[in-house]
C-alpha positions as CSV (number, residue, x, y, z in Angstrom):
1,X,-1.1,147.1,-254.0
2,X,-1.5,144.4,-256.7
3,X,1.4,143.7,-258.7
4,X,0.6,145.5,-262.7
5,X,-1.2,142.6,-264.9
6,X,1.3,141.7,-267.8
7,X,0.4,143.6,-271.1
8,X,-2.7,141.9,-273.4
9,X,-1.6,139.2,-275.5
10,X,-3.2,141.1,-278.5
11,X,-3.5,144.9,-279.0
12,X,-6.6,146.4,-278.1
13,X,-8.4,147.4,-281.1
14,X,-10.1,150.8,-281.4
15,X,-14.0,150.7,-281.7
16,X,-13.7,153.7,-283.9
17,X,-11.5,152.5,-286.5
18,X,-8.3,154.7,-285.2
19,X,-5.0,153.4,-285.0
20,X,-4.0,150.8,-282.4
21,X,-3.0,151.7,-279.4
22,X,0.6,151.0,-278.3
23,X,1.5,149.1,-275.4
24,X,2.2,152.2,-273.1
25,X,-1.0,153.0,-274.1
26,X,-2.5,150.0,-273.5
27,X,-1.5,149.5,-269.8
28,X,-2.3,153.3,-268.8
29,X,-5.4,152.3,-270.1
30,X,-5.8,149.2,-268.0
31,X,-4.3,150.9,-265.2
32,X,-6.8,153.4,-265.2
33,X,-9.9,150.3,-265.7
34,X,-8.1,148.9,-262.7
35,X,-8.8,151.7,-260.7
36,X,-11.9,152.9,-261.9
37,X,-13.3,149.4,-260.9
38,X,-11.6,149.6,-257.6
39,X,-13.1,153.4,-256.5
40,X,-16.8,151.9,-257.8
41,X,-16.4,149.1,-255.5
42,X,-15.5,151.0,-252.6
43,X,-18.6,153.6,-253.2
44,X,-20.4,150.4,-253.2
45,X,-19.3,149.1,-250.2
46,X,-20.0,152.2,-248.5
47,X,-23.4,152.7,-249.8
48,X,-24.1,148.4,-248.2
49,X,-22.3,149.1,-245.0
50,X,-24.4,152.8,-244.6
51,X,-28.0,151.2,-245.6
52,X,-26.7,148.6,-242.8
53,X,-25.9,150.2,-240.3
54,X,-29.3,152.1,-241.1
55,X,-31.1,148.7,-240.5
56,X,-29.5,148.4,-237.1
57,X,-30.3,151.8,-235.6
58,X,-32.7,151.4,-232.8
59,X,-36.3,153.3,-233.6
C-alpha cells in the first residue's frame, strides 16, 4: 500500500463557511479521497477488461 501523503501545507477550507478542519480531520479526509479514487478506478478497469473480453468472444 502507498505510504500516507504528508498533511496539506494549508488547511482545507470549508465551502460552507464552517470551521476549519483539523489536521486529523484533514487526512481522514484525504484518506478516504484516496480510496474513493482507487475503488472508482478498479470498477473502471473491470467495466474495460469486461467490454474486452466481450470483443474477443467468437460469434
Amino acid at each position: 500500500m502507498d505510504a500516507p501523503s504528508p498533511p496539506p501545507a494549508q488547511p482545507l477550507i470549508p465551502a460552507n463557511d464552517g470551521p476549519p478542519i483539523s489536521e486529523q480531520g484533514q487526512a481522514a479526509l484525504l484518506t478516504l479521497a484516496r480510496l474513493i479514487g482507487r475503488q472508482i478506478a478498479r470498477e473502471e478497469f473491470a467495466r474495460r477488461m469486461a467490454a474486452a473480453n466481450a470483443d474477443d468472444t467468437p460469434a
